[in-house]
KOLGU-352896 format. One line per 5 residues: number of its first residue (from 0); their letters; for each residue x negated, y negated, z of C-alpha. Coordinates in steps of 0.25 Angstrom, whole numbers, plus 5000, padded with zeros to 4 digits. Example, Ala and Ser with C-alpha at 12.3 -4.5 7.8 and 13.67 -1.06 7.14 Angstrom:
residues 2
0	as	4951 5018 5031  4945 5004 5029
***
This chain:
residues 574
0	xxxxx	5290 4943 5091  5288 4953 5082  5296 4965 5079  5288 4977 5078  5296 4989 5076
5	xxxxx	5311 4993 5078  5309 5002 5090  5317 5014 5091  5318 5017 5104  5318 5007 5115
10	xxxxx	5315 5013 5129  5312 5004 5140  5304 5008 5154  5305 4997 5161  5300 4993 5177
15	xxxxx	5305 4982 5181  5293 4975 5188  5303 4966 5198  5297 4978 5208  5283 4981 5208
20	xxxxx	5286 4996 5215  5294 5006 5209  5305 5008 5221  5318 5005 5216  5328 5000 5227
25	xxxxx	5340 5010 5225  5350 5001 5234  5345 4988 5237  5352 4979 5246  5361 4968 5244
30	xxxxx	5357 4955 5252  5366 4947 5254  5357 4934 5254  5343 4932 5255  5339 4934 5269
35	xxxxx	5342 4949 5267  5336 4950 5254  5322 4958 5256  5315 4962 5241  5304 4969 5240
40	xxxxx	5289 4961 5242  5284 4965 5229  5296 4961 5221  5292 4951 5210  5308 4945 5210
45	xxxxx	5309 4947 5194  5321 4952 5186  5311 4957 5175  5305 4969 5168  5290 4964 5171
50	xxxxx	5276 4968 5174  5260 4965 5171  5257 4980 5164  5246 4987 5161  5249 4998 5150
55	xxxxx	5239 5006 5148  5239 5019 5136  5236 5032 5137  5229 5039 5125  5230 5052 5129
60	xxxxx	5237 5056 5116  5230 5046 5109  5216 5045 5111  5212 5039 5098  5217 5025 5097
65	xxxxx	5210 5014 5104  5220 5004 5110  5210 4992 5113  5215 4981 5106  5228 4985 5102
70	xxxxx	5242 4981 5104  5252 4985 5113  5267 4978 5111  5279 4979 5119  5290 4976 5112
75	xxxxx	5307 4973 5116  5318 4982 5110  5318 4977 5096  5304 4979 5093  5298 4964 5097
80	xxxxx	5284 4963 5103  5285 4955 5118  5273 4959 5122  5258 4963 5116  5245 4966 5123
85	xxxxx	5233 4971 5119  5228 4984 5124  5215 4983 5130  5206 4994 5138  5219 5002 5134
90	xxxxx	5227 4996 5144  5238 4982 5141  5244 4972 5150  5256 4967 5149  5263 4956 5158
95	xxxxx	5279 4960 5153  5290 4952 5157  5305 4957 5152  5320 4956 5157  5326 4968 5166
100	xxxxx	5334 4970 5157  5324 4972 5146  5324 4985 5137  5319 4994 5124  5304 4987 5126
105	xxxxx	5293 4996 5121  5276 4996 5122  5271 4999 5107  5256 5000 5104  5257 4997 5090
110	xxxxx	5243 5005 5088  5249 5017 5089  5263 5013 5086  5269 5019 5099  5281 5013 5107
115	xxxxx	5282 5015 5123  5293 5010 5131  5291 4999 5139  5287 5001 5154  5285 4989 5162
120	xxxxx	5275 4993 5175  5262 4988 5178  5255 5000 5172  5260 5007 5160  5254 5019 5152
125	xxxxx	5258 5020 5138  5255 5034 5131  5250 5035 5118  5254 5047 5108  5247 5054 5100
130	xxxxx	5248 5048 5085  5250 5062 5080  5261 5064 5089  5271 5062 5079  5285 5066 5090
135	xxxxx	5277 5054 5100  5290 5046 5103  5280 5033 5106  5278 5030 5091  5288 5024 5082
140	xxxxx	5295 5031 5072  5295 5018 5064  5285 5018 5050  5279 5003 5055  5277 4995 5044
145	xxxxx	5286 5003 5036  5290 4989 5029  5278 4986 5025  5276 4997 5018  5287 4994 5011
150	xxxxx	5284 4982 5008  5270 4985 5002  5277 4997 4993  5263 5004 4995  5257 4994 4988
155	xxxxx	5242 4993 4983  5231 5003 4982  5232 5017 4988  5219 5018 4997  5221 5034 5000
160	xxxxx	5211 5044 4992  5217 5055 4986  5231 5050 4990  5238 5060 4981  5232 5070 4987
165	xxxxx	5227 5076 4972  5212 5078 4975  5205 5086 4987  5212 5081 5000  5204 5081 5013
170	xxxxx	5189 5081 5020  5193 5087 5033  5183 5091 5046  5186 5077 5051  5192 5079 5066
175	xxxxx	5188 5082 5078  5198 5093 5084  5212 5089 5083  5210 5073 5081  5213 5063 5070
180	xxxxx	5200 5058 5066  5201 5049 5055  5189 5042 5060  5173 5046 5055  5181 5050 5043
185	xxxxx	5177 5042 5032  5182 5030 5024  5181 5037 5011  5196 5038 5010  5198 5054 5010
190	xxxxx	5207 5062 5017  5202 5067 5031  5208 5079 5039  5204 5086 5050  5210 5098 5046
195	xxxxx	5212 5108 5031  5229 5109 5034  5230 5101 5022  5235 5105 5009  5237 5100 4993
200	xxxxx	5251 5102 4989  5259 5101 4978  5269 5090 4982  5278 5087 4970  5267 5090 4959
205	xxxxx	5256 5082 4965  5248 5089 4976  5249 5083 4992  5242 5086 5005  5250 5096 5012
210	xxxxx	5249 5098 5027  5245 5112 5032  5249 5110 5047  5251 5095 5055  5238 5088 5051
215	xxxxx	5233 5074 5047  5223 5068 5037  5218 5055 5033  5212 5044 5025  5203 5031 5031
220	xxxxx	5202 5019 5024  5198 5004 5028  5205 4994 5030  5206 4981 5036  5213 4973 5049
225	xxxxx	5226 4968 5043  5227 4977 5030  5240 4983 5026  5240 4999 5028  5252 5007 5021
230	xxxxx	5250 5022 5021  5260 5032 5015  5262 5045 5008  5273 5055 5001  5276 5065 5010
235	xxxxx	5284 5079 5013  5287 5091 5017  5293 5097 5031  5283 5091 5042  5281 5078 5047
240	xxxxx	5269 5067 5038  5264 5054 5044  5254 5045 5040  5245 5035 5050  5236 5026 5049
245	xxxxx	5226 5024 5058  5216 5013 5059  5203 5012 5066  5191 5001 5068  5182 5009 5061
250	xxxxx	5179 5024 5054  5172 5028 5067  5181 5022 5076  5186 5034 5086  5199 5028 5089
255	xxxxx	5209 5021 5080  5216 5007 5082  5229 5012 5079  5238 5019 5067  5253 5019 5063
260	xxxxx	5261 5032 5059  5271 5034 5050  5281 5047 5047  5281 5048 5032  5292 5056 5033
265	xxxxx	5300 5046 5040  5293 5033 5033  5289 5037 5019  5283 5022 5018  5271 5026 5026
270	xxxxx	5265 5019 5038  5260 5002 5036  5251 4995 5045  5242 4984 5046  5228 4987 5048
275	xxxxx	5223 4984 5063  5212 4973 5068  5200 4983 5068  5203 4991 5061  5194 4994 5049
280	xxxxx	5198 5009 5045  5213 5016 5043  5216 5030 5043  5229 5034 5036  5232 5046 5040
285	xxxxx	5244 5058 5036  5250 5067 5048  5256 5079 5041  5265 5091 5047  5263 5106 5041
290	xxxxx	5266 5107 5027  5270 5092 5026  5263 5085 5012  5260 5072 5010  5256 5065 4994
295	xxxxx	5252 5052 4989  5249 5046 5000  5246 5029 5001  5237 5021 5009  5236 5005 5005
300	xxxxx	5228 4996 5012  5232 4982 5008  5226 4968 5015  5236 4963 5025  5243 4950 5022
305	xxxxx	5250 4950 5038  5242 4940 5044  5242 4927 5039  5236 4920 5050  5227 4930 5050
310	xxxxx	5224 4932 5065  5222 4946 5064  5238 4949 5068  5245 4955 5058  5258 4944 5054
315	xxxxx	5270 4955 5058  5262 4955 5071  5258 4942 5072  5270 4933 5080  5261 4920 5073
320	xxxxx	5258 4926 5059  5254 4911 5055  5246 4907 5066  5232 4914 5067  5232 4906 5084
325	xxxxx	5245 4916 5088  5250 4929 5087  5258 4937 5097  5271 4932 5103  5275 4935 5117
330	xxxxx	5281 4929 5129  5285 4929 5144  5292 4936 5148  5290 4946 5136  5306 4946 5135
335	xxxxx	5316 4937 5141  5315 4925 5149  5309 4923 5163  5316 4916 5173  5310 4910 5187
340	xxxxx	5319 4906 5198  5313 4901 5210  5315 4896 5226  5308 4885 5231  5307 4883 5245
345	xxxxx	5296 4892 5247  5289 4896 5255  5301 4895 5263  5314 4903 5257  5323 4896 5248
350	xxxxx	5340 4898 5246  5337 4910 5236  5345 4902 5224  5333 4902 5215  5336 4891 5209
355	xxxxx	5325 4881 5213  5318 4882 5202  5322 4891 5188  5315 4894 5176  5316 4902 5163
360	xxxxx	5305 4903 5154  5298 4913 5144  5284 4912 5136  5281 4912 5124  5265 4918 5123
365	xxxxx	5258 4919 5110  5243 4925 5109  5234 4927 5097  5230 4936 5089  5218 4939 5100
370	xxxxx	5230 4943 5109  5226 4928 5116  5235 4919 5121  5238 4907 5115  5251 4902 5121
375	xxxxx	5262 4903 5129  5276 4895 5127  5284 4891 5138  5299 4889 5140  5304 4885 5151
380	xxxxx	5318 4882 5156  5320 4875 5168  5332 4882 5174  5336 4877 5188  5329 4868 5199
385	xxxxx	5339 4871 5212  5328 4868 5221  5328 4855 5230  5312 4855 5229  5305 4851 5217
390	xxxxx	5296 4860 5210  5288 4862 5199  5285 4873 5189  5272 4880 5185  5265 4891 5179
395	xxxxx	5253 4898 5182  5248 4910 5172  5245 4922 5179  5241 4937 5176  5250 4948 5175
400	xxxxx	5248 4952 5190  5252 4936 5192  5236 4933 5199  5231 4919 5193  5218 4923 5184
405	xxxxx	5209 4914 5176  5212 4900 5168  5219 4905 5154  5215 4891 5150  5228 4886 5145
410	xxxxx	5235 4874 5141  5249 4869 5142  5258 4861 5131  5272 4856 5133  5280 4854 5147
415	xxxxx	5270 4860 5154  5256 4858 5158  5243 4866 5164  5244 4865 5179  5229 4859 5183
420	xxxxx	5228 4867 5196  5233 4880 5194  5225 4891 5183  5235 4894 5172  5245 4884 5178
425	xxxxx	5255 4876 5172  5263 4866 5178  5278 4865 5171  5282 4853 5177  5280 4847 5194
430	xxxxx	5294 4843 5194  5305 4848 5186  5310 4834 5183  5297 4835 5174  5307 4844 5164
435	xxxxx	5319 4842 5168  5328 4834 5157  5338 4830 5167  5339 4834 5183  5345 4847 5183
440	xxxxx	5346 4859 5193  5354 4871 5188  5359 4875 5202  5370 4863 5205  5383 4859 5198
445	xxxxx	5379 4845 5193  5364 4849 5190  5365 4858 5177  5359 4856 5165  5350 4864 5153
450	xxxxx	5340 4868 5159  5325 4862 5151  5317 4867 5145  5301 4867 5147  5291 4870 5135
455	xxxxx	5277 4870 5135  5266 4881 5131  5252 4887 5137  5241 4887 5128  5229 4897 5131
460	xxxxx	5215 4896 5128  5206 4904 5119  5205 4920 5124  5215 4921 5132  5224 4933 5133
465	xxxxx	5225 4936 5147  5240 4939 5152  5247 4931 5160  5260 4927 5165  5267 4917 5169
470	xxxxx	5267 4914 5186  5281 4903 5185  5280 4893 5199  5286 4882 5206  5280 4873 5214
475	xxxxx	5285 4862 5222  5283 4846 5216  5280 4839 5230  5270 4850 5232  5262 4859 5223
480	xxxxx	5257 4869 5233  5272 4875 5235  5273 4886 5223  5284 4896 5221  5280 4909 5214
485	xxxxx	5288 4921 5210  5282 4933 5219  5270 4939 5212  5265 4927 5208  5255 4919 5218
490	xxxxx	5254 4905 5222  5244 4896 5212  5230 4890 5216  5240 4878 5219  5250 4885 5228
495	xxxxx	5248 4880 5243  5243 4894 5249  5246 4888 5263  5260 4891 5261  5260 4906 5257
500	xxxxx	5265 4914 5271  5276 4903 5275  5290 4901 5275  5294 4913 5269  5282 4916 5260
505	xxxxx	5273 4928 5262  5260 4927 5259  5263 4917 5246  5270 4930 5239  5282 4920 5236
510	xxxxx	5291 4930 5242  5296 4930 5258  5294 4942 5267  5308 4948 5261  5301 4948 5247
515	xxxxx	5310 4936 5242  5305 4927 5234  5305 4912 5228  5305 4912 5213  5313 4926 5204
520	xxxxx	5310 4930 5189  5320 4935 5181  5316 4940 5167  5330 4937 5157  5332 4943 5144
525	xxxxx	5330 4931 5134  5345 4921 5134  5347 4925 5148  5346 4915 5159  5347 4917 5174
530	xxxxx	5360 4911 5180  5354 4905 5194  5361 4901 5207  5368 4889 5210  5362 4881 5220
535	xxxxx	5360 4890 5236  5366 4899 5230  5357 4911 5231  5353 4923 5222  5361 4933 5229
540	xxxxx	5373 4926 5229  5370 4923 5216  5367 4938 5212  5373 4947 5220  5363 4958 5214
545	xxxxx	5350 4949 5217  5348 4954 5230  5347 4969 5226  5339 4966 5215  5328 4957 5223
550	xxxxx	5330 4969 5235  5326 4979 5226  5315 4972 5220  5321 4971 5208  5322 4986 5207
555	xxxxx	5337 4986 5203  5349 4976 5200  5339 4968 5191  5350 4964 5184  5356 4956 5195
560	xxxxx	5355 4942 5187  5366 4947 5179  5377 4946 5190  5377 4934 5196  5389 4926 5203
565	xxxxx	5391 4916 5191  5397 4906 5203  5384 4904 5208  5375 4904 5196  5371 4895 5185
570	xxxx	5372 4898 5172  5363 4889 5162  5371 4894 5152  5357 4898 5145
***
């Protein structure tokens, strides 16, 4: 993944979506064993910070950008992308999956170059700041591309008109009220105001522009997707001085695509940036308190050399730089690893060891430069098999609200293969002793050994981007109507429907009429690995805490895999 920026600060709103309402369970009970143990109906029975949003951006402040089409990252503590989506309609989805335990993770909509902590609920508003607010804590304080600039040493041709500010200065009666309008102003690279507060000084024996009152003015210039922009200038005095540069489809477009801002006083090197896809025309502009100055100013506009595979995506953005079929890097869960733990007697209630079947996994996705999908890796280790019933395991793809939807038209390589009957479906093996290297359980003395390992990857077809997620089952070998599902997820077209309402089942939610269920997710911070019960023995003896967790619906003690009873639990040593 790529790092994108140092991050200053690193708040974190996270809600844990183990609970779907908002009421937290101050004191909640301790069971002793299961048959007391009541949870909530809509508990999910997941240790994770999780959710399918929605974020949505409020322009209020910021009227003039058009979002459709751009990016917006979230990214981990140390500045790595784990997630990306494009912003459509002025709304996102995102289906994030982290450990409880996850913090410092930030939204940022490189467009504007603003950071939000990262809130994780099914809707989420993010507010945009005005791009003259220059006290707005959203945006960074960082000069992006500041080694760039170095690099370049401002390098080439300087592309600015009258950038020593030696002849007359400005053509002015370009706004409309109080707004920036760089747009309908020309490409004939003069400099544009919307106001006179400008002066010629004498700034060390040559004259300078001289600001008479906070005010902006600018140049336009072409340009092309891809090209290299540096902008700079020597500046002084007691105020504040920022250069922008803006970039927009066209001279007449109304709205612009996006920009990058710099405090020369701060970062003398200027503001660097690659030009946008569709973007034909830059704006560089300088922001200039009362009586601050500003001389000699630089623009150079080189041809990028950033994407040798030349898919459109810049290399220091591109997670394949040499392969124009990939470009952006995520996975599943966005942080961590997920692991499945499941009972098998349903629908009749099992011994609550959930060890019948266990798994840990995590996906590797890759989409292209089109924001399709063109992959996704699996690795899957085959934890525990405690269960006397032999089952297999499958996967069925399904959308962030976990409802089936429409064939995605992939193709499985590896230990795995498509699952004929079931839409998105793949079957990982009908029998465990398909994968196991040697007969193993992981629950009984005498039965212990490495858990394996399965490989294998999904391949997508053309023009494919919808979200998905991952919906992990068992089913039993003898009879492949008897599915187990986490709650939330639904049988498959394949589940034998007749069963749904029996035993203890209601109404094929996979949970009993006390909410409990027959399969738990836990989301682990990557190198950690659940310790699972020994053989009857159960979660709560296991865990003492499990049982307030689960009553609480997860609401609090969601630590409560961290203290177990060592005695009874095995440790993989993984």
């Amino acid at each position: 993944m790529k790092k994108l920026i140092t991050l200053i600060s690193a708040g974190l709103v996270l809600a844990s979506c183990s609970n779907d309402t908002e009421e937290v369970v101050a004191a909640a009970p301790m069971a002793q064993n299961f048959n007391e143990l009541v949870a909530p109906s809509n508990f999910n029975w997941s240790n994770s910070i999780s959710a399918n949003m929605e974020v949505q951006f409020d322009k209020n402040l910021h009227k003039d950008i058009e979002l459709q089409g751009a990016e917006i990252l979230i990214l981990n503590s140390t500045g790595d992308r784990i997630a990306r989506e494009i912003i459509k309609s002025n709304k996102a989805e995102f289906n994030i999956s982290l450990p409880a335990s996850a913090s410092g993770y930030q939204f940022h909509l490189p467009a504007t170059g603003e950071f939000w902590p990262l809130e994780v609920s099914e809707k989420v508003s993010l507010s945009l700041s005005d791009p003259f607010d220059l006290e707005s804590a959203a945006f960074s304080k960082r000069a992006l591309g500041k080694n760039r600039m170095k690099q370049a040493n401002m390098s080439g041709i300087n592309a600015f008109a009258n950038s020593d500010f030696e002849t007359t200065i400005l053509n002015s009666n370009i706004a409309v009220g109080n707004t920036f309008m760089p747009y309908h102003s020309g490409l004939n690279n003069q400099w544009k105001t919307y106001t006179n507060k400008f002066t010629q000084t004498n700034v060390n024996g040559t004259l300078g522009f001289k600001a008479t009152g906070s005010n902006w003015f600018w140049q336009n210039h072409s340009v092309s997707a891809g090209d290299s922009i540096f902008i700079n200038a020597e500046t002084g005095g007691s105020s504040f001085s920022y250069v922008y540069v803006f970039f927009f489809a066209n001279q007449n477009s109304s709205s612009w695509l996006s920009y990058q801002r710099v405090d020369l006083n701060s970062f003398p090197e200027g503001v660097a940036t690659i030009v946008p896809n569709g973007a034909t025309v830059a704006t560089g502009l300088f922001y200039l308190g009362n009586g601050q100055w500003v001389d000699n100013a630089f623009y150079s506009n080189s041809p990028a050399v950033t994407d040798a595979d030349g898919d459109g995506v810049s290399d220091d953005q591109d997670d394949f730089p040499n392969d124009p079929s990939k470009a952006y890097l995520s996975y599943y869960p966005n942080s961590g690893r997920q692991t499945i733990a499941f009972e098998d007697m349903w629908p009749i209630r099992g011994d609550y060891d959930f060890n019948d079947v266990i798994i840990n996994s995590k996906m590797t996705l890759v989409k292209n430069a089109a924001n399709e999908w063109v992959s996704a890796e699996v690795e899957l280790a085959l934890d525990a098999f405690g269960g006397g019933i032999e089952n297999g395991l499958a996967i069925q793809l399904v959308n962030g609200s976990k409802a089936a939807m429409s064939s995605m038209n992939i193709s499985v390589s590896g230990d795995a293969s498509l699952d004929p009957n079931v839409n998105n479906g793949i079957i990982v093996f009908s029998d465990p002793d398909e994968k196991r290297s040697s007969y193993y359980t992981n629950t009984e003395a005498g039965l212990m050994a490495t858990p394996d390992t399965v490989r294998f990857t999904i391949n997508f077809g053309s023009n494919n981007g919808t979200s998905f997620i991952p919906d992990f089952y068992i089913f039993q070998t003898e009879d492949r109507g008897v599915e187990v599902h986490l709650p939330g997820f639904s049988g498959t077209s394949q589940a034998d429907a007749s069963l749904y309402n029996t035993g203890d089942d209601v109404n094929g939610s996979y949970q009993t009429v006390t909410g409990l269920p027959w399969g738990m997710e836990l989301v682990l911070p990557e190198g950690t690995s659940f310790k699972h019960p020994y053989e009857k023995i159960d979660m709560i003896s296991a865990y003492p805490q499990f049982s307030a967790w689960a009553a609480s619906g997860g609401a609090s003690n969601s630590d409560w895999y961290l203290n177990g009873i060592l005695g009874n639990l095995v440790d993989l040593g993984l």
